[in-house]
C-alpha positions in Angstrom: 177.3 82.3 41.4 173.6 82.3 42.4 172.8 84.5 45.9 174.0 81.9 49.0 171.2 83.8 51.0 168.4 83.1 48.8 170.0 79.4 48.8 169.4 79.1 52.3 166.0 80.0 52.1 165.0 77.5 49.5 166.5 74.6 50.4 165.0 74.4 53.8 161.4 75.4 54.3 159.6 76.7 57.1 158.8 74.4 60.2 155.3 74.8 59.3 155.9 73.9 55.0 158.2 70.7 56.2 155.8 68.8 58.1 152.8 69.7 56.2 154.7 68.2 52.9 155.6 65.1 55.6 151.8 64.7 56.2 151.5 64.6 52.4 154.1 61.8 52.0 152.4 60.2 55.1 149.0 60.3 54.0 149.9 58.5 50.5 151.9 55.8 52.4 149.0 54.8 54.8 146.2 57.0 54.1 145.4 60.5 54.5 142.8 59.3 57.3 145.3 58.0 59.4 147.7 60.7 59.7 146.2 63.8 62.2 147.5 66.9 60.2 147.3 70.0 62.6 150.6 71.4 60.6 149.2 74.7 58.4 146.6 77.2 58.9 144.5 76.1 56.0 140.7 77.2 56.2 138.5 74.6 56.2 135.5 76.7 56.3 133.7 77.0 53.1 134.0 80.8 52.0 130.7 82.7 52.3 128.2 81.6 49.4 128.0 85.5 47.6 132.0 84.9 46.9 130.8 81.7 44.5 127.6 84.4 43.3 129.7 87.6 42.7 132.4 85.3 40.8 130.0 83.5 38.7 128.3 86.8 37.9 130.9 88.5 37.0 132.6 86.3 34.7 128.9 85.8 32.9 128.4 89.8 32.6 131.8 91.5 33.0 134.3 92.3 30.4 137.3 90.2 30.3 139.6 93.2 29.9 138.2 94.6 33.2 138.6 90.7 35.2 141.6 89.5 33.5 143.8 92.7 32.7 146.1 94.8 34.7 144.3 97.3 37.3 146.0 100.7 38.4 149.3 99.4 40.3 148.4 100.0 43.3 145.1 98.1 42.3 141.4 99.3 41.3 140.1 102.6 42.0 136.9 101.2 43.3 138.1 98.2 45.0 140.0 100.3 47.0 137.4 102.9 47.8 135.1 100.5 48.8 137.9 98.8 51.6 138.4 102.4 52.5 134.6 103.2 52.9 133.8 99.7 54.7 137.0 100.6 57.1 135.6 104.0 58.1 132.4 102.5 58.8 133.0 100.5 61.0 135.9 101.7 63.2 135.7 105.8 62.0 138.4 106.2 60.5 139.0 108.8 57.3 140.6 106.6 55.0 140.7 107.5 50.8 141.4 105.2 48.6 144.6 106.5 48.4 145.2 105.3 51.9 144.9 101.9 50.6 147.2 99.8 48.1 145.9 96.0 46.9 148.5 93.3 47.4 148.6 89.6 46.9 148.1 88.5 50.6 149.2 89.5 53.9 152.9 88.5 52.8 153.3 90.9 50.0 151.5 93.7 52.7 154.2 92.6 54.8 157.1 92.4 52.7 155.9 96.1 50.9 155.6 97.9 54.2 159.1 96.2 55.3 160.9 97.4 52.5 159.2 101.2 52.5 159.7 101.9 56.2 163.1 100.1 57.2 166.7 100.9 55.9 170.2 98.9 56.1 170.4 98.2 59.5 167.2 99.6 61.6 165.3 97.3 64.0 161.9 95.9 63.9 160.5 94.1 67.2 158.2 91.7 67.1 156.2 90.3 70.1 156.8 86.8 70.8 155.3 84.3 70.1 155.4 85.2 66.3 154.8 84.0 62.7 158.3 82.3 61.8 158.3 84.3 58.1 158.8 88.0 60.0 162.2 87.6 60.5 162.5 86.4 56.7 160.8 89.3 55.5 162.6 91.6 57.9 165.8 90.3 57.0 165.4 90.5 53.7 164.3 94.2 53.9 167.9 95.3 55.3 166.4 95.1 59.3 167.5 93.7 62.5 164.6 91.5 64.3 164.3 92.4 67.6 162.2 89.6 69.8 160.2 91.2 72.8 159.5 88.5 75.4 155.5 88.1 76.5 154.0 87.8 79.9 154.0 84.3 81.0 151.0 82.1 80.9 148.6 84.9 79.4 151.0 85.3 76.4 149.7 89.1 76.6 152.5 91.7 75.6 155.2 92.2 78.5 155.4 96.2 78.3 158.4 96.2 80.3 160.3 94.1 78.1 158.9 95.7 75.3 160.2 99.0 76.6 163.6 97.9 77.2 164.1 96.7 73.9 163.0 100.0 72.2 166.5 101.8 70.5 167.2 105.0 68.8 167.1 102.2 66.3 164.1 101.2 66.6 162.1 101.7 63.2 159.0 99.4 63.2 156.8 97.1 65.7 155.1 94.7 64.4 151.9 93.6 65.9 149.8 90.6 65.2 146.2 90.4 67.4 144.4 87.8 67.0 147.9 86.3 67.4 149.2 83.2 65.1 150.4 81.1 67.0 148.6 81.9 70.1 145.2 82.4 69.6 145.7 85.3 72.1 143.8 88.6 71.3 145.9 91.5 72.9 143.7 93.6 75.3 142.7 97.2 74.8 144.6 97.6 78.4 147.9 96.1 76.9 147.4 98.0 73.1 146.8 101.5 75.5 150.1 100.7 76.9 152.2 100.0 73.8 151.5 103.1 72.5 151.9 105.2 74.8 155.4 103.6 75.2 155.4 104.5 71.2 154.3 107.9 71.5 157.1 108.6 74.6 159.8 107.0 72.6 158.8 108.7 68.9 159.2 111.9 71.2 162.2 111.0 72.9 164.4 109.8 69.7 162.9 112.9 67.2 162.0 110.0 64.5 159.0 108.0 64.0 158.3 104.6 65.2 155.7 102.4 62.9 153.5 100.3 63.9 152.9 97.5 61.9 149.2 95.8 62.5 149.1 92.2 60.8 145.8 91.6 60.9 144.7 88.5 58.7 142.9 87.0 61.9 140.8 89.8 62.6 137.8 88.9 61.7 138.1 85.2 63.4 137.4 86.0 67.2 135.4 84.0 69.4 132.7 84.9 72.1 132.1 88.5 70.8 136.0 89.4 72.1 136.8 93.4 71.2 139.7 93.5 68.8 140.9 97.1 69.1 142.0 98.5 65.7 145.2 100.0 66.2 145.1 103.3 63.7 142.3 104.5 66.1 145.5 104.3 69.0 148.4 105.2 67.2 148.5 107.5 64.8 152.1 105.9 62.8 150.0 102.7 62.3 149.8 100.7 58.9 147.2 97.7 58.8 148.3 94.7 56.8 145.1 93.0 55.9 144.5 89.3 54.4 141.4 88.0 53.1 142.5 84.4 53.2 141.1 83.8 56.4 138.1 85.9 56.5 136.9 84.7 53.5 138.6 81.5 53.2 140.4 82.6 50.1 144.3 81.6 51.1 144.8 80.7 47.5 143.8 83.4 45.6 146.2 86.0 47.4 144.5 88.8 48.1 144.9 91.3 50.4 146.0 95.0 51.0 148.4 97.7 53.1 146.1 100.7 54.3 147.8 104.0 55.5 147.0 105.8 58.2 145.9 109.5 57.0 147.1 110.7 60.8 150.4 110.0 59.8 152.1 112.9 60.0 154.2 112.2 56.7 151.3 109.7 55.2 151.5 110.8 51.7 154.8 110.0 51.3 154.9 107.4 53.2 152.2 106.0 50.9 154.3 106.6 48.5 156.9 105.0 49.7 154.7 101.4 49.7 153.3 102.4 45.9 158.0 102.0 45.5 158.1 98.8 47.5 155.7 97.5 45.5 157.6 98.3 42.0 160.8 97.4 43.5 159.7 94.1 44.3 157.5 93.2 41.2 154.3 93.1 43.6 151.8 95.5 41.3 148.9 94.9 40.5 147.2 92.2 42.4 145.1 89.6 41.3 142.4 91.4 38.4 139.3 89.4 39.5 139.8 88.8 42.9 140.1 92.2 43.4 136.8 92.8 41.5 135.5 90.5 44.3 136.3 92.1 47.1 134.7 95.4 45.6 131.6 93.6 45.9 131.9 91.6 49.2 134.1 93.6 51.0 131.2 92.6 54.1 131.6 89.5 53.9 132.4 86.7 56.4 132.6 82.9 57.3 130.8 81.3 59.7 133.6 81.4 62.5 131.4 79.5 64.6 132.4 76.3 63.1 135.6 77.2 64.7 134.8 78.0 68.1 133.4 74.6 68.2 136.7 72.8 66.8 138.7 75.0 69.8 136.0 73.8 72.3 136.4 70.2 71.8 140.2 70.1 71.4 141.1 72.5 74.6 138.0 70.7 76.7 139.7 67.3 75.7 143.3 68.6 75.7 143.4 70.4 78.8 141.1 66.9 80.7 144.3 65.1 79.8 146.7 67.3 81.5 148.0 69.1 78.6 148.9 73.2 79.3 147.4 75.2 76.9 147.4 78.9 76.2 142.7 79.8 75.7 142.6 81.1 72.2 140.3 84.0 72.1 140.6 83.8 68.0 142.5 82.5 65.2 142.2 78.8 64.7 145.2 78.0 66.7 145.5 75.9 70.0 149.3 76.7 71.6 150.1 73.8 73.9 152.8 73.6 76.1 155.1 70.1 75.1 155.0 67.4 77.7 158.9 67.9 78.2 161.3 70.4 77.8 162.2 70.0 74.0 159.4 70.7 71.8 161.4 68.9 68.8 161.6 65.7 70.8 157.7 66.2 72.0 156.9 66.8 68.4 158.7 63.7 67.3 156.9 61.3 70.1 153.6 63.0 68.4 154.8 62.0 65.3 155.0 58.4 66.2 151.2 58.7 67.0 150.6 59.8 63.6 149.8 63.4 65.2 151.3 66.1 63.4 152.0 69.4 65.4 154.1 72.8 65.0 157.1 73.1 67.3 157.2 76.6 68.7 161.0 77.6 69.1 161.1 79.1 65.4 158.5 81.3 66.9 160.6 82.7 69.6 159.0 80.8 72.4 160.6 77.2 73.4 158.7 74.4 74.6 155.6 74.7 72.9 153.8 73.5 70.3 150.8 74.8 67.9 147.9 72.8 66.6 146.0 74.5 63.9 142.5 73.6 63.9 141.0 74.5 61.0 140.1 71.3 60.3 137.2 68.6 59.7 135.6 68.2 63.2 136.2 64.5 62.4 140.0 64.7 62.3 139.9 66.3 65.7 137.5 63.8 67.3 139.6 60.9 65.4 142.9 62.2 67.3 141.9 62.2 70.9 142.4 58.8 71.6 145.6 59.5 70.1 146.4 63.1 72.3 145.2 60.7 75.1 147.7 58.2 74.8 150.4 60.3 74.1 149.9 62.2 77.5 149.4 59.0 79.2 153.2 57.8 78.3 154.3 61.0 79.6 152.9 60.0 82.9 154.2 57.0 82.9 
């Protein structure tokens, strides 16, 4: 008999995967026009042009053995000195390369680190609002989720909450800043205070605490905002680290884990990832793409484009008397629902041909998220349709 669990997991998709193959039904019935998709956190930014160079290049002058074969399993030497390098400069940390292990994506870094840090039966919080997959990739690591509440409107960490729901078996904190689905970016103040709560409670319980930084938004902040990086707080910190958005690569799955060398018990800890990886079939990460990244480890999209999609839908948004949360980065607009029951707002969207992410698989109720990393023209296109929608609500 096949595993029941896994069952469970594959018959019924994410929130976010269900109504983004809707809009694909949708869009073929009446036309992909006509349907306002603001379901998945697709980039819609072109990536930067030396990604199309440095590709091009290197399939013209590089061996195929060294673009198409297997790397190290923990991925290429000099791929991962120059992440390594690149991180030191600009945040001063003392990184090797062997502080730094290539992954397919941000859900392999997650699902690696997962499986080395937790065993049967150890809790991992995670700060609500949160990315619906944690508690799949917890789960499936032998952990107990453990949802911390946030403060109201700001959505910033509630450290009193988040110190009440600390346990001897506490084993891992996940923290995601910029925050999907938020758009939140967690202040130095509130980062200052979680660790120190860390530190106390590491202290307190003789065992270490991790902290797990998920940081595939990092580089997507709006209006010069300070994104503090968390190893240069805590010294139990691994970084999880995506390039999909950065570069606008989401396809390619590419990414890495990187290993804080202040870790008291970093080597092994390390080692424990380089095990995750085996055990789970996750070495060696995508050949040219990692050869890629050696060379445009800098690069960046033009998150501009962006910042002007969040100014028109929160300026409009927000003029028609809908709540909503100012995103700081990411590309996601978290609205609160015009009633109680984000489902039933989400289904009266629906009706409007305006596709949005209901909120309670995120561990907040009666919201909803728009992602809009989108054409400028699908936003535009939809606010007569936003508009309408809040105007029955009124009514």
């Amino acid at each position: 008999m096949f595993n029941e669990k896994m069952y469970a997991l594959g018959s019924k998709r994410s929130i976010i995967r269900e109504i983004f193959e809707y809009c694909k039904t949708r869009g073929a019935q009446i036309g992909s026009d006509k349907v306002f998709d603001f379901s998945i956190g697709n980039p819609s930014v072109e990536p930067p042009k030396e990604i199309e160079e440095t590709i091009c290049d290197l399939l013209k002058n590089e061996s195929p053995v060294l673009l198409h074969g297997y790397t190290s399993a923990q991925g290429d030497f000099g791929t991962r000195e120059a992440i390594a390098n690149d991180i030191n400069a600009r945040f001063g940390t003392s990184l090797t390369p062997n502080s730094i292990y290539m992954t397919c994506g941000a859900a392999a870094s997650l699902t690696i680190s997962l499986r080395a840090l937790l065993n049967s039966g150890e809790e991992c919080i995670v700060f609500a609002p949160f990315f619906t997959e944690y508690r799949v990739f917890i789960e499936n690591a032998g952990g107990k989720v453990v949802v911390s509440k946030p403060q109201e409107k700001t959505f910033q960490i509630d450290t009193a909450d988040f110190e009440s729901k600390i346990s001897e078996s506490t084993k891992a904190v996940i923290m995601n800043s910029p925050n999907n689905p938020s758009g939140v970016v967690y202040s130095e103040e509130t980062i200052s205070a979680v660790c120190e709560i860390l530190k106390r409670k590491e202290k307190e319980y003789g065992h270490p605490i991790y902290l797990i930084a998920d940081e595939p938004y990092r580089e997507l902040v709006f209006d010069e905002t300070p994104v503090p990086y968390l190893m240069n707080y805590y010294d139990d910190t691994i970084v999880c680290y995506s390039y999909s958005k950065a570069l606008s690569l989401p396809g390619e799955r590419i990414g890495y884990i990187a290993v804080s060398p202040k870790m008291e018990d970093s080597v092994n800890v390390y080692l424990a990832v380089c095990g995750a990886g085996r055990s789970l079939g996750y070495v060696c990460a995508p050949s040219l793409f990692q050869q890629v990244i050696k060379k445009c480890v800098g690069a960046k999209v033009d998150v501009n484009v962006y910042k002007e999609n969040r100014d028109i839908l929160y300026g409009a948004l927000t003029e028609y008397g809908y709540e909503c949360v100012h995103p700081d980065g990411a590309f996601y607009l978290f609205v609160k629902a015009l009633e109680d029951d984000a489902y039933k707002f989400f289904e009266r969207a629906k009706e409007k041909e305006i596709l949005v992410v209901p909120c309670d698989d995120f561990g907040v109720s009666g919201y909803v998220r728009i992602a809009y990393c989108v054409d400028k023209k699908r936003i535009v296109n939809a606010l007569p349709a936003f508009k309408a929608l809040a105007e029955e609500y009124k009514k």
